[in-house]
C-alpha positions in Angstrom: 133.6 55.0 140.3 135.3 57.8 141.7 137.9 58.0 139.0 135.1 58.4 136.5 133.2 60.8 137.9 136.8 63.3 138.1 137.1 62.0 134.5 133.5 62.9 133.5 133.6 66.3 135.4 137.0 67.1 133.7 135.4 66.5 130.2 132.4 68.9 131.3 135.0 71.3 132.0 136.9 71.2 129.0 133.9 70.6 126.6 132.8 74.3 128.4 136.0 75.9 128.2 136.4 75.0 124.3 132.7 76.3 124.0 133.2 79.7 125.6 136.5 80.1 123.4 134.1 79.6 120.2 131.9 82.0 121.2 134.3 84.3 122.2 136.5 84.2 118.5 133.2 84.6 116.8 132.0 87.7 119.0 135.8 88.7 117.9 135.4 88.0 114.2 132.1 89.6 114.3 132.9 92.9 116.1 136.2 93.4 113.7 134.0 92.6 110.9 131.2 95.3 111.6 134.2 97.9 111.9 136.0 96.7 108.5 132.9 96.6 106.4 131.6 99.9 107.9 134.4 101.9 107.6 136.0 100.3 104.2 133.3 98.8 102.5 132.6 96.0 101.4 135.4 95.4 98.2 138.2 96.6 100.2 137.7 94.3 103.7 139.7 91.6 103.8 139.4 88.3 105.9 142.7 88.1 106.4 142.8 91.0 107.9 140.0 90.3 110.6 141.7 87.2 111.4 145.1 89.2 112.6 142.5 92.0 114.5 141.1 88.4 116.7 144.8 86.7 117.2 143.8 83.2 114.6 144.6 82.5 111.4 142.9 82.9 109.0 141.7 79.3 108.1 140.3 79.2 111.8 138.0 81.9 110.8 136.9 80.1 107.8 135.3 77.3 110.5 133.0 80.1 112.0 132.0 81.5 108.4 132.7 79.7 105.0 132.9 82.8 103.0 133.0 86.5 102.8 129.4 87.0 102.0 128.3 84.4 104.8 130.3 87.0 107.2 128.9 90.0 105.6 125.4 89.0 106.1 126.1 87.7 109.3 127.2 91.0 110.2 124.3 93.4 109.7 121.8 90.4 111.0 122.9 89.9 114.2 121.5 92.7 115.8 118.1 91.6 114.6 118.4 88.2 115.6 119.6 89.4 119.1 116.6 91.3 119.5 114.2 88.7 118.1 112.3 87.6 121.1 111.6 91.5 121.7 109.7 91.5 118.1 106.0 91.2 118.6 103.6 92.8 116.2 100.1 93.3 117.0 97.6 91.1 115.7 95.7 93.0 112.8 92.2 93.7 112.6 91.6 96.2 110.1 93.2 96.7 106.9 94.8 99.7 108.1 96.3 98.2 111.2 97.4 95.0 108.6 99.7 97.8 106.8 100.9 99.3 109.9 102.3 96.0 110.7 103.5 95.3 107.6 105.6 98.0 107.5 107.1 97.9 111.2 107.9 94.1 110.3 110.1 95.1 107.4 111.4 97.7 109.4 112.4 96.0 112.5 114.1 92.9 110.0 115.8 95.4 107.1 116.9 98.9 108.2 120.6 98.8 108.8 121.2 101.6 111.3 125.1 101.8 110.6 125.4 104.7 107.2 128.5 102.6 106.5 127.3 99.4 106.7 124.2 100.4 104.6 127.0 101.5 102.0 128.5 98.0 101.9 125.1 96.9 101.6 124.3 98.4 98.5 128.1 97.5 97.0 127.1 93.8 98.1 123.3 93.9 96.2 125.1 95.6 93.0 127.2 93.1 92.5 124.8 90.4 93.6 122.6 91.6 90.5 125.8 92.0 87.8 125.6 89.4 85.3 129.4 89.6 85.3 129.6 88.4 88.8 130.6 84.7 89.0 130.3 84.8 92.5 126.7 86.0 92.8 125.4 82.2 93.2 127.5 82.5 96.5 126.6 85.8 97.4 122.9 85.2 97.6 122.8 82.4 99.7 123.6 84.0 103.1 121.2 86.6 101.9 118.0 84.2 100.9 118.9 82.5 104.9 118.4 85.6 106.2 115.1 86.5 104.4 113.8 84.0 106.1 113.5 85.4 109.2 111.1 88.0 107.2 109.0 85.8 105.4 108.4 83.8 108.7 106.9 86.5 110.4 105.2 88.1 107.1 103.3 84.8 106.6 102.4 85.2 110.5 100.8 88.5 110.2 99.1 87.1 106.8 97.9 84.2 109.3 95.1 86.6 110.8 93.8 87.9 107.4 90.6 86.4 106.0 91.4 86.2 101.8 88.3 86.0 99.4 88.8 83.1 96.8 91.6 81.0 98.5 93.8 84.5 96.9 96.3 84.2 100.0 99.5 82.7 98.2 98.8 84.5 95.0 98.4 88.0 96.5 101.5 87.1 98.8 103.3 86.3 95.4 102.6 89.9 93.9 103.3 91.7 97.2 107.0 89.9 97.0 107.6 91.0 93.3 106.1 94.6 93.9 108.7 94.6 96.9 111.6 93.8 95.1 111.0 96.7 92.4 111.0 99.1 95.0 114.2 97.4 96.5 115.9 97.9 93.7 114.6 101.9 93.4 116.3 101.9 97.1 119.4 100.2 96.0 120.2 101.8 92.5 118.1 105.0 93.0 119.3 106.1 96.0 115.9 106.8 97.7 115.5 106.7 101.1 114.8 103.5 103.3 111.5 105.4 105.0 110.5 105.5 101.1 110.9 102.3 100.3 108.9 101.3 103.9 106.0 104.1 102.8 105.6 103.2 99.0 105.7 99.0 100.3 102.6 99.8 102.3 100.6 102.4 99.8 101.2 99.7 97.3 100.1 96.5 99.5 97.4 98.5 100.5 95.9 99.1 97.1 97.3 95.2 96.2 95.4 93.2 99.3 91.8 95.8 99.8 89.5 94.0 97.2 90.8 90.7 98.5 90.5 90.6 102.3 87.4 89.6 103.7 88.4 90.0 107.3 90.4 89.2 110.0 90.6 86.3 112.4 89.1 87.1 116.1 92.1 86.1 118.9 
């Protein structure tokens, strides 16, 4: 019995020790790959290279994150997800106070504070959208996984509003597509991510007002 219980103990140890190693390559790969995409883009950073900067090879990187693009999302996410449990938005109940929320939701889940990072950003979403990308399949599916942190807390907020005419899903439809024009105006346009937050709202505003009933009382 003894014997099993030092055996058991020494497994617990181990099994923790390989754990904290994990965690700390990918906090390695993840800090070198902020620094490399920030400060050369996205094109010109190679994996190869972050797996030198962390002391692996690179196929041992390739266990924490299949792909480029999985790291390069990973990347400018992390922050957010970090600070997830500190993202609350008030419960709306006015129309005015539904697009206030709105807005600090997409906010809080899309600005990219980093200038260079943003830069990569919009190098990744070009040639996300170029038909002569055969990678763009695998681009966009790191990037759809992490929209769905925004969606689940859009359709949260939405939770509270009273729709006329069972409209909910449709309006939420049209909100989406309106969205991902002015993404695009942000991205190829070179407007400013504050404009892309204050046209969003005018333009849900004007989208959901002859459609919301009222709110839900908490």
């Amino acid at each position: 019995m003894y014997m099993y219980q030092k055996y058991r103990l020494r497994m617990i140890l181990s099994m923790g020790w390989r754990e904290e190693k994990k965690n700390r390559y990918r906090e390695c790969i993840l800090k070198h790959a902020f620094e490399q995409f920030s400060k050369l883009g996205y094109e010109k950073t190679n994996l190869s290279d972050i797996s030198k900067l962390c002391g692996i090879a690179e196929g041992t990187l390739y266990n924490y994150f299949v792909d480029k693009p999985t790291l390069f999302v990973a990347t400018f996410t992390l922050q957010t997800k970090n600070k997830l449990n500190e993202f609350h938005f008030e419960i709306p109940n006015s129309i005015t106070m539904l697009i206030d929320q709105f807005g600090k939701t997409l906010e809080f889940f899309l600005k990219i504070e980093d200038s260079g990072l943003e830069r990569a950003f919009k190098t990744y979403y070009h040639l996300l959208k170029s038909i002569d990308n055969p990678e763009r399949d695998t681009m966009s599916t790191p990037l759809i996984e992490a929209d769905k942190y925004v969606y689940f807390e859009l359709d949260k907020l939405f939770s509270h509003v009273i729709f006329k005419d069972n409209s909910k899903e449709k309006l939420l439809e049209i909100i989406k597509t309106q969205f991902a024009g002015l993404f695009d105006e942000y991205i190829y346009l070179d407007t400013s991510f504050s404009d892309l937050i204050k046209r969003s709202k005018e333009n849900m505003y004007y989208i959901l007002k002859p459609y919301i009933e009222g709110f839900k009382e908490v």
